[in-house]
C-alpha positions as CSV (number, residue, x, y, z in Angstrom):
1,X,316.5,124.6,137.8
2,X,316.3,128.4,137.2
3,X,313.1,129.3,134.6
4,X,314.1,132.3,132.6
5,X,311.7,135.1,131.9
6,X,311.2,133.7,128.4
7,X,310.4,130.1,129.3
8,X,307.5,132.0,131.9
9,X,306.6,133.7,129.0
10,X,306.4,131.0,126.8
11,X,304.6,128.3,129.2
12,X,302.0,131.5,130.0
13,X,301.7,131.5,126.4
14,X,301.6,127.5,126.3
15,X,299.3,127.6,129.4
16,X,296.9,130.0,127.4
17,X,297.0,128.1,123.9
18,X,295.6,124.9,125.8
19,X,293.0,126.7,127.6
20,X,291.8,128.1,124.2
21,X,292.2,124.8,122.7
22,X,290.2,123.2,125.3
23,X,287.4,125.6,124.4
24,X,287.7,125.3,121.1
25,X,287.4,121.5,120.9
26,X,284.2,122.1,123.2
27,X,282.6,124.6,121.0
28,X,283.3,122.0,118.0
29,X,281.6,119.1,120.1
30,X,285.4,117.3,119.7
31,X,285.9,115.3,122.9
32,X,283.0,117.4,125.0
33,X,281.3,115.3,127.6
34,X,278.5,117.1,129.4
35,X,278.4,117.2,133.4
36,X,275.5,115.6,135.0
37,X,274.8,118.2,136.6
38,X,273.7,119.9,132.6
39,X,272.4,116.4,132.0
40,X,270.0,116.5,135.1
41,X,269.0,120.0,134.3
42,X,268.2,119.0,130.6
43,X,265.7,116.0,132.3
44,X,264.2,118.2,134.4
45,X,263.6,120.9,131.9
46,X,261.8,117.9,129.3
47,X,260.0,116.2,132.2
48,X,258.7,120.0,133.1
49,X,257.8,120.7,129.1
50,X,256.0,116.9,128.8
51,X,253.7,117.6,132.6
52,X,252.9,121.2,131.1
53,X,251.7,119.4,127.9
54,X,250.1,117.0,129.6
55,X,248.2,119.5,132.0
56,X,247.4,121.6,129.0
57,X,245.6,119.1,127.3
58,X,243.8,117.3,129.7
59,X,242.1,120.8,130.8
60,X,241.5,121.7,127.8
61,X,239.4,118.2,126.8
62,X,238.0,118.4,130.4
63,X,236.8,122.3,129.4
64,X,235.3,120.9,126.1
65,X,233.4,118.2,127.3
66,X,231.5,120.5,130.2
67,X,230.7,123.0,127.1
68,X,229.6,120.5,125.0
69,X,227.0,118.4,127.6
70,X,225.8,122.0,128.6
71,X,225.1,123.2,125.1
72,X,223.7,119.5,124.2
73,X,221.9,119.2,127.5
74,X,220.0,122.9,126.5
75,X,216.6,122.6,126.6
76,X,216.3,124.6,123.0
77,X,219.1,122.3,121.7
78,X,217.2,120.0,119.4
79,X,215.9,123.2,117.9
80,X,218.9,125.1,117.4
81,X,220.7,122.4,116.2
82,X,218.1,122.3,113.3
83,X,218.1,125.8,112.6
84,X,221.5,126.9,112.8
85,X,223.7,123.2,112.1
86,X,221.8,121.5,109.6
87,X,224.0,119.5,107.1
88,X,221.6,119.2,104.3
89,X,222.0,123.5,104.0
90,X,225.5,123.5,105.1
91,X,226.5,121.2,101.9
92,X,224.0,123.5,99.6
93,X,225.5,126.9,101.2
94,X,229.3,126.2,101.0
95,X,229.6,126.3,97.3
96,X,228.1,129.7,96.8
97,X,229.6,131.2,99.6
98,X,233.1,130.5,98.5
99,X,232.0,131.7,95.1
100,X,230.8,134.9,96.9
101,X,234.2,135.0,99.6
102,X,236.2,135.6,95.8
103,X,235.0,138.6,96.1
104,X,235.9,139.5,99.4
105,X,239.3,138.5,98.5
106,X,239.7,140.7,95.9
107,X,238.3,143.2,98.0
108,X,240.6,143.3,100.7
109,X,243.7,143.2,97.8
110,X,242.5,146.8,96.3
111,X,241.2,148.4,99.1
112,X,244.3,147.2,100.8
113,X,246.9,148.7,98.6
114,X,244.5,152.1,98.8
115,X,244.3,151.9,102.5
116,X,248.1,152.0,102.9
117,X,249.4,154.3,100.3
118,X,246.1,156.9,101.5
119,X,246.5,156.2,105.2
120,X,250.3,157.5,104.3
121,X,249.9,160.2,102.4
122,X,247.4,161.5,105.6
123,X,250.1,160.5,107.7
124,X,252.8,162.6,106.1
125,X,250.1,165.4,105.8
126,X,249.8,165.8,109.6
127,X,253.6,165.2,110.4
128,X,254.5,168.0,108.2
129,X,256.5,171.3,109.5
130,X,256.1,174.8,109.0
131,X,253.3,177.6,109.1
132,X,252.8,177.0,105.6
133,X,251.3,173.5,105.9
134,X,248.4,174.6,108.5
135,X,245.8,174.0,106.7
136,X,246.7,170.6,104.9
137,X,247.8,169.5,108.6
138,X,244.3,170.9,109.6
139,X,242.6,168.8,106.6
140,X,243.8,165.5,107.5
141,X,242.9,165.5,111.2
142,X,239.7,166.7,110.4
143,X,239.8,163.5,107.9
144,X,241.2,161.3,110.5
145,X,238.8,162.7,113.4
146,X,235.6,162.4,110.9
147,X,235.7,159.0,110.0
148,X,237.8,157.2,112.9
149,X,234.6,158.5,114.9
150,X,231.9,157.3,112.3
151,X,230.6,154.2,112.4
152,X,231.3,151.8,109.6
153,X,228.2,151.1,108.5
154,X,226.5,153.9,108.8
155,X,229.9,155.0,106.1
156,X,228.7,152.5,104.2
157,X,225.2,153.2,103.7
158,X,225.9,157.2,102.8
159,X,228.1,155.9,100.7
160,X,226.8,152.9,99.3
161,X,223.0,154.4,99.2
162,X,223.3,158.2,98.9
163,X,225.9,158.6,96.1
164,X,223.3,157.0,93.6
165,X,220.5,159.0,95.0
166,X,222.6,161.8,93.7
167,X,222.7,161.0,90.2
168,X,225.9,162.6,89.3
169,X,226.6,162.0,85.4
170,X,229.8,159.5,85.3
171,X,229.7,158.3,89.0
172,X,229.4,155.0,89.4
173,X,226.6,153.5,91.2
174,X,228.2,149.7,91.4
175,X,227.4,148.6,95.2
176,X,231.0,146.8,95.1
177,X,233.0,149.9,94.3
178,X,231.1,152.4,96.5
179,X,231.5,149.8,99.2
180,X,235.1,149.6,98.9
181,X,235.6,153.2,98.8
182,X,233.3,153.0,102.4
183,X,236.1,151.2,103.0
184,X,239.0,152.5,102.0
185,X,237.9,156.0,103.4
186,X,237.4,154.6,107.0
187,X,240.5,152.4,107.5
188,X,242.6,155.2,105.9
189,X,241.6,157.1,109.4
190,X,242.8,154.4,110.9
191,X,245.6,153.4,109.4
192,X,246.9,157.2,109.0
193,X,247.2,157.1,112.9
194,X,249.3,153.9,113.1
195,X,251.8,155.7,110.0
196,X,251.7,158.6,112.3
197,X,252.6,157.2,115.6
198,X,255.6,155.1,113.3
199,X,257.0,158.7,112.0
200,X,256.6,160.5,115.6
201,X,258.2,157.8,117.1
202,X,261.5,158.1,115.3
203,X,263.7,160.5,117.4
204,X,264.7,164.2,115.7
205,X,268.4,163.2,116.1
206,X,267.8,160.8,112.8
207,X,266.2,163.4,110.6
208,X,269.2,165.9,112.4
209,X,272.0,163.7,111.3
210,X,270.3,163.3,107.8
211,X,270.0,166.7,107.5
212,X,273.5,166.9,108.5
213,X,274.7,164.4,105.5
214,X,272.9,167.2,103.2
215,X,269.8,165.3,102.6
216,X,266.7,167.7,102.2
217,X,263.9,167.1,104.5
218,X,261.9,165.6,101.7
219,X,264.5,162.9,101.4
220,X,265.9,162.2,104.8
221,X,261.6,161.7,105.4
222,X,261.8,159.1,101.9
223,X,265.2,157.5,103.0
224,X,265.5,157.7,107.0
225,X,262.3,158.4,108.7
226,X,260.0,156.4,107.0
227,X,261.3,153.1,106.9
228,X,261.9,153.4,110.0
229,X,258.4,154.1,111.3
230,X,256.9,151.6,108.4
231,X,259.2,149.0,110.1
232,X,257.6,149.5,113.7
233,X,254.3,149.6,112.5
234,X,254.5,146.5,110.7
235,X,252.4,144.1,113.5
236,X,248.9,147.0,113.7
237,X,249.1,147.6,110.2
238,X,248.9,143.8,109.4
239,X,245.8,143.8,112.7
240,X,244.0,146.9,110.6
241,X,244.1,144.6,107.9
242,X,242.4,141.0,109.0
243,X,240.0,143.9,110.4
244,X,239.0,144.9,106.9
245,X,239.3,141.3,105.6
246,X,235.9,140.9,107.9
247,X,234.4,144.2,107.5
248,X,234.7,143.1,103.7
249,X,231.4,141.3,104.3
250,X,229.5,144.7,105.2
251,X,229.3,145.8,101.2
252,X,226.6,143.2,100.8
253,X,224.5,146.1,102.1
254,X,224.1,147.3,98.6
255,X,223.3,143.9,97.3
256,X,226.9,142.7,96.1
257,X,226.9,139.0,96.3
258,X,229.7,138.4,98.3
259,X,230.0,135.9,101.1
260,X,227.8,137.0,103.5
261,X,224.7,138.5,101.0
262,X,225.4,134.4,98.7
263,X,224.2,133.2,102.5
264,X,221.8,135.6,102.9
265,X,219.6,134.6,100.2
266,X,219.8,130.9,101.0
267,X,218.4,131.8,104.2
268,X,216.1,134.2,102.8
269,X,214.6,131.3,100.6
270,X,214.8,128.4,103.7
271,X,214.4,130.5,107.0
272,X,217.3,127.9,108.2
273,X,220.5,130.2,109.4
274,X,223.1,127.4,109.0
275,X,224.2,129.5,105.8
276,X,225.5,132.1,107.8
277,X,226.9,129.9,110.1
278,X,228.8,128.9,106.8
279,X,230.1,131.8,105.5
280,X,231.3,133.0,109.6
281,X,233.4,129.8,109.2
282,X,234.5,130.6,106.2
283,X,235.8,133.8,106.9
284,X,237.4,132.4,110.5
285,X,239.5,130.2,108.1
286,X,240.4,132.7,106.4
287,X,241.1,135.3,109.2
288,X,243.3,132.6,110.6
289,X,246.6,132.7,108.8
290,X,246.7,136.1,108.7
291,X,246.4,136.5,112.7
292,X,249.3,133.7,113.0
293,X,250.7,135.6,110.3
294,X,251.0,138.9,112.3
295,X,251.9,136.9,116.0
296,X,255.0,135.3,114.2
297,X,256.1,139.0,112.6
298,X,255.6,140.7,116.5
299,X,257.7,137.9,118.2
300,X,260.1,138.4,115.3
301,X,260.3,142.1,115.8
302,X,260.2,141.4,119.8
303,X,263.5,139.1,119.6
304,X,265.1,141.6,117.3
305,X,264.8,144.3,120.1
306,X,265.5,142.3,123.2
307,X,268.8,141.1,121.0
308,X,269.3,144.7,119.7
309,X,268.7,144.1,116.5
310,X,267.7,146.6,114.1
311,X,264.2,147.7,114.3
């Protein structure tokens, strides 16, 4: 029998609909039976995943154990353990170092803040064009220079112990407010750089094609540029700040009773350590989440640009 150019056409049609049919009753699950070939590789691949686990944790109890019979088996041992893991101070410590950690807390949630929108401000300073603006570019790297190379606590102690030696009339002396404006004026330096590297990292053709749109340079910086660079600086900005959720504890060198000064003066009184022992713990714990916090937002941003997400 003769097949007409139509009833090609519409078998080749017929042909097509039941190859697309096929794949779409696999891609509901509706009548799909895997190969054993995918079924093999899907036993190999959990046998692999449950030997690495395995592996993982045996070498990691066998790596505890040596630590602890060599740290046990030291011959200052008995002694240390006394001085520095005593129960009988660690039970009288932990209640007034967590009464003292509230106010490292609310330290790190103000000086924050003031770290970010300062550490921007200096960052738009030093990215900012013309002849006009040499001097204020000229200010903030001297700013960023000055106190990325002093050392924190030698910041605080100017700070913290020459301002009252000044007696100016309506400057405060509180040791909690001049240490957090230690603070605040160091990891600005530091934060200003990370901003800066965001907003230099943004290619011109963005802030051309603003431009372009009739946005003034003010605005395509506001509404292009910087979210942008914010965006890719998200996982340093969030390590700058478990870094001054630690240095928090330095402004007990003016004698606020935070954390580490609450430990200080149990140990001060009982010339056992364990306090501070206490209050590194403490702060560990609450280090933690933030760390995990900021590996879950850099994978996050990782997948986005291997998938070519928006960044």
């Amino acid at each position: 029998m003769t097949v007409t150019k139509g009833e090609s056409a519409q078998e080749g049609a017929g042909g097509k609909d039941g190859i697309t049919g096929g794949a779409t009753d696999d891609a509901t699950g509706d009548g799909y039976a895997p190969s054993e070939r995918r079924l093999e590789r899907e036993r190999y691949k959990r046998a692999r995943a449950r030997r690495a686990t395995a592996i993982a944790a045996l070498s990691t109890l066998v790596t505890a154990v040596v630590l602890y019979l060599v740290v046990v088996n030291a011959p200052g041992w008995p002694r240390t353990k006394e001085t520095f893991f005593s129960a009988q101070y660690a039970r009288e410590a932990l209640p007034k170092v967590l009464e003292g950690l509230w106010l490292n807390v609310r330290l790190l949630a103000i000086c924050g803040v003031a770290v970010l929108v300062l550490g921007m401000l200096i960052a738009i300073a030093r990215t900012l064009r013309g002849p006009v603006f040499f001097p204020l570019r000229v200010l903030a790297a001297a700013y960023t220079d000055f106190f990325r190379g002093l050392p924190l606590i030698i910041n605080l102690m100017i700070v913290v112990l020459g301002v009252p030696a000044l007696r100016l009339q309506g400057v405060t002396v509180d040791p909690v407010l001049l240490g957090g404006t230690a603070l605040t004026l160091t990891y600005s330096a530091y934060v200003a750089e990370v901003f800066r590297a965001g907003i230099e990292s943004i290619h011109p053709s963005q802030r051309a094609a603003a431009r372009s749109l009739g946005l003034t340079n003010r605005q395509a910086l506001r509404y292009v540029v910087l979210p942008q660079a914010v965006r890719r600086q998200v996982p340093p900005l969030l390590n700058d700040l478990v870094s001054l959720q630690k240095d928090t504890g330095l402004v007990s060198i003016g004698g606020a009773v935070d954390a580490v000064q609450a430990a200080d003066i149990i140990v001060g009184r009982s010339l056992n350590y364990t306090p501070y022992i206490v209050a590194g713990l403490v702060f560990v714990a609450l280090t933690i989440p933030m760390t995990r916090l900021t590996d879950w937002v850099t994978a996050r941003m990782d997948r986005q640009r291997a998938q070519g997400g928006s960044l």
